[in-house]
N, C-alpha and C positions, 0 to 999 in steps of 0.2 A: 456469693463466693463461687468462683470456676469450680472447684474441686468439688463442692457439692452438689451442683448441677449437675458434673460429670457421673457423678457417686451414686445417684438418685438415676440418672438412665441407665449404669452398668448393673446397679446389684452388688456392686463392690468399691470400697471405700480405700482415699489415699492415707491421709495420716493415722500415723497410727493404726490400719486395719479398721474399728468400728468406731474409732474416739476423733476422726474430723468432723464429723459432722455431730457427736454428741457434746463435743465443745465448744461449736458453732452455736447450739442451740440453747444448751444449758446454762454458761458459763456467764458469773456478773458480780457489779465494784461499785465504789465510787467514783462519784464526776473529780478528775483532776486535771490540773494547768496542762497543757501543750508544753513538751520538753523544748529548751530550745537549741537543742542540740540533733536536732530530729530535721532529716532533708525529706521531701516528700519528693515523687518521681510517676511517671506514666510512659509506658511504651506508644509510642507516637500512632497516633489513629486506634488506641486501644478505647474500648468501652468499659475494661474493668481491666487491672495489670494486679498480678498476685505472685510478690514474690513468695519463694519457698527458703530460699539456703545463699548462706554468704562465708566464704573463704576466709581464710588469714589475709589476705592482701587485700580483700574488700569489695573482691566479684561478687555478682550477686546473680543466680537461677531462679526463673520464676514463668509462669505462664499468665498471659494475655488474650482477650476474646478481642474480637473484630468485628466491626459493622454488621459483618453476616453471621455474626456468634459463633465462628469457628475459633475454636482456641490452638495457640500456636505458642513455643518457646521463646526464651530471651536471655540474654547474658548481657548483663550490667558491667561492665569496666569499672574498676575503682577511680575514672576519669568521668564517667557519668553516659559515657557512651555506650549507646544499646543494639545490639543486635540481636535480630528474630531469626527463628526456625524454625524445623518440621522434619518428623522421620521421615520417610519415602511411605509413602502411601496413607501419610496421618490424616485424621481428618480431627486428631487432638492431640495436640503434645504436649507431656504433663512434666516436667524439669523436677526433680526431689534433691538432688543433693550435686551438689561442687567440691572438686578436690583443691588443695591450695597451688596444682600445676594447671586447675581448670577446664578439666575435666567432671564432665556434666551427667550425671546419669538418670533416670527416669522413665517413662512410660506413655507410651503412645495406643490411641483406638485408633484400628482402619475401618476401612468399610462397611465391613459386618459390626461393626462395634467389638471386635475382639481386644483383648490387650497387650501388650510385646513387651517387654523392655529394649532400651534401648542406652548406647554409652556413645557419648560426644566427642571428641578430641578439643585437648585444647584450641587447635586450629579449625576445628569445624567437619570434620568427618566424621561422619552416624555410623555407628555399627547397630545392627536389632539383633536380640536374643531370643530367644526362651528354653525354658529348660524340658527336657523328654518328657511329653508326655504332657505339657502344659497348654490350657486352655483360656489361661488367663494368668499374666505374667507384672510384678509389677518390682522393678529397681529401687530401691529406699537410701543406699548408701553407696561411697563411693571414698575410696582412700588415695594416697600418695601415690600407690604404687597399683593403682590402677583396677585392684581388687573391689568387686563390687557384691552387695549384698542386696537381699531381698526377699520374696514369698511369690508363690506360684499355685496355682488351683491344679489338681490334675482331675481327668476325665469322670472317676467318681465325686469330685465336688470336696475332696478334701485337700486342706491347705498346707504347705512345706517350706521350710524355707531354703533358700540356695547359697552360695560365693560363687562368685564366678572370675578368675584370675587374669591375667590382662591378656592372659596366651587363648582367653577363649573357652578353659576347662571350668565345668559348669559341675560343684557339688551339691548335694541335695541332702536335706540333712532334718532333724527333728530331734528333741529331748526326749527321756527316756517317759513313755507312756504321755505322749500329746498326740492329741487327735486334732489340733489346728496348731501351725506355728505360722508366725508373723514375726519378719528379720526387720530391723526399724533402721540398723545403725552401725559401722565400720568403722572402726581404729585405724589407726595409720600401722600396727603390729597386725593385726589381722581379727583381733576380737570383736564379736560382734553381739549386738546387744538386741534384744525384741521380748515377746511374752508366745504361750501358748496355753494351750487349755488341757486341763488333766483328765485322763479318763477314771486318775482313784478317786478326784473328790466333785469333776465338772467347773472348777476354779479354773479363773486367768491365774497365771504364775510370770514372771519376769525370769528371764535367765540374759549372761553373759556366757560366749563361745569361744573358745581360746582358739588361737591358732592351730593346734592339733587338735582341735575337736570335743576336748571335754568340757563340759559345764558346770554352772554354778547356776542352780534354782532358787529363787528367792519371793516373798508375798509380802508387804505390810499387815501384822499384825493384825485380824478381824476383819481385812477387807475379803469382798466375793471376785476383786480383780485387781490383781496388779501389771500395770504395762512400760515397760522401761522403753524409752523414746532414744536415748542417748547415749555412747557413750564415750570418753576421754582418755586421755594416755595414760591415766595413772588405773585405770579401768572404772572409775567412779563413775556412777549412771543416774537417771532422773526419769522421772515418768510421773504416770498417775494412777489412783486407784481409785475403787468405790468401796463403800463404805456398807455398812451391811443394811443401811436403807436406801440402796443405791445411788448417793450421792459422788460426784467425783470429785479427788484433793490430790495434790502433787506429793509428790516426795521427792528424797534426795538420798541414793544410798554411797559409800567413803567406798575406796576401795579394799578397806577390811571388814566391808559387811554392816557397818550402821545404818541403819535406815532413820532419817527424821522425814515427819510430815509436816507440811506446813498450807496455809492458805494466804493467802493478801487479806490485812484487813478487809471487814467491810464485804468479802469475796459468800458467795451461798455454792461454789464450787470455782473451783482452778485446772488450769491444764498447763505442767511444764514441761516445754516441746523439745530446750536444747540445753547444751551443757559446754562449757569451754573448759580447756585443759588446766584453767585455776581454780574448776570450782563454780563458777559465776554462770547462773541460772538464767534465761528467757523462758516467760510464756502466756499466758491470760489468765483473764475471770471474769467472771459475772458479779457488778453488786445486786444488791436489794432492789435496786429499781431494774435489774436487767439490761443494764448498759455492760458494754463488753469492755477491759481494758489492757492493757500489754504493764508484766511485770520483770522485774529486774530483781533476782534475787542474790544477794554479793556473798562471799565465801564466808563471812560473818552472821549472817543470817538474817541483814538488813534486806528490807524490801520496799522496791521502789515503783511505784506503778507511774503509767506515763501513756497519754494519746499525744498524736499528732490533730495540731490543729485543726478545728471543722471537723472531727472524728465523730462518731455517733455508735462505732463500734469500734475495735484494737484489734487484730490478733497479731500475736508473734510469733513466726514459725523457727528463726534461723539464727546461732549467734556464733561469733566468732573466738579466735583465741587474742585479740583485743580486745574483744568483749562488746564488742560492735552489734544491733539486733536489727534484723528486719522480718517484713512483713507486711500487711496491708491493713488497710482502718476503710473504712467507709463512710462516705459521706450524707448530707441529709438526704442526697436525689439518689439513696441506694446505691451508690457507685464506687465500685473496689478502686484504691489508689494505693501504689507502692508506696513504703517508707524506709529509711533507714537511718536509727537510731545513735548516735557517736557515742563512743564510754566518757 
């Protein structure tokens, strides 16, 4: 997978903060049929194409390596037509999240291997960011209204998280007593969702960030971390935790505060990545034999897991408010291929 390659030379990891690459690794199901409602896709002369996020209309962001393993961007048309790109001076550009006007936001290393963020235009004009004082910059979400979220390293090595509004002004912000916060995720109101770590107990904690600032801190029950990935308009969130023998399982919290856990049968850990404004879950697992697979959890609490054919592994980063999922699967010759899932 791109992102773990990338994650493995920076020192600092995309999804999630420390859970892309622990759900890479960890995460497993059992062997099931090929959906066949599932289009599989590759950015043309890619060696491995990894979407990340897919819009209400059915765009799709995602990054792609190239003959000479430079990784570069891409935006999928709900037509199937693909265009690449690159911040100004990338020598990686890493796409996280699309708004439903198409607007792309994300994260690029230059030269030095630094990291920036950076915000797309629907039409194709980069803007790079970082916030004061930042050494390592990375975009996670991106709304309607052109507000984007995310986390930034500053000079002593400790983490924050940001908004940054479409005019440019860049806030910096932290829960009461976190000594690391990590932003995963923006509303189209402005609420924004991530976890951080507390200095009362050394616990992951999940919180939601309202639009003027105040929060809501929250943990599953007995776990040593909770990290909300998501979240929706009614402010309902999704994430994962571990469990107090460090296993990871998803959740689901309403937006009046319930939290249920759940896993995919068959699953010895889960990771759910998105959430759509009905409720309706994407995201993976690992079964007993260590095969990876992408699941579908419906607002009922049915759950549906699903590879794309010739899959050998699943993962699900992205879903829509159709309920549309993508993401990439891999094939036997180790090689990442786009998918995208229809409801």
């Amino acid at each position: 997978m791109i992102r773990d390659r990338i994650a493995a030379l920076s020192a600092f990891t995309g999804r999630g903060g420390g859970l892309a690459l622990c759900a890479a690794t960890l995460c497993a199901a059992t062997v099931v049929p090929a959906s066949a409602g599932i289009v599989k896709f590759d950015v043309h002369g890619a060696t491995a194409t990894d979407p990340t996020a897919i819009n209400v209309k059915g765009a799709i962001t995602g990054a792609y390596e190239d003959t000479s393993f430079a990784t570069h961007g891409f935006v999928r048309a709900p037509d199937g037509t693909i265009k690449s790109f690159d911040a100004s001076g990338s020598i990686a550009t890493l796409p996280n999240a699309i708004s439903g006007k198409g607007t792309i936001a994300g994260d690029y290393a230059d030269g030095s291997f630094t990291f920036h963020g950076f915000v797309r235009s629907a039409h194709g004009a980069i803007t790079s960011f970082d916030p004061s004082g930042s050494i390592l910059t990375a975009a996670t979400g991106v709304n309607d209204n052109d507000t984007i979220a995310g986390y930034f390293m500053d000079g002593s090595g400790v983490t924050h998280g940001f908004q940054r509004t479409s005019d440019g002004t860049i806030t910096v912000f932290d829960p009461k007593h976190s000594t690391f916060t990590v932003a995963n995720a923006i509303d189209n109101k402005g609420t924004i969702s991530g976890y951080f770590i507390s200095s009362i107990d050394g616990a992951y904690h999940g919180f939601l960030r309202t639009p003027v600032g105040k929060y809501r801190t929250f943990s599953v029950s007995g776990a040593i971390v909770t990290e909300s990935n998501t979240v929706n308009k009614t402010r309902a969130t999704a994430g994962v935790y571990a469990d107090s023998d460090g296993v990871y399982h998803s959740f689901a919290r309403s937006s009046t505060g319930t939290i249920t856990t759940f896993d995919p049968t068959g699953a010895i850990t889960s990771f759910a990545s998105g959430m759509s404004d009905d409720g309706t879950i994407a995201g993976d697992f690992i079964d007993t034999n260590h095969v990876q697979h992408g699941f579908v959890r419906a607002t009922d609490g049915t759950i549906t897991p699903f590879d794309p054919k010739g899959s050998a592994d699943t993962v699900a980063y992205g879903i829509n408010d159709s309920d549309a999922v993508t993401g990439h699967y891999v094939d036997s010759n180790n090689v990442d291929h786009g998918y995208v899932l229809a409801p």
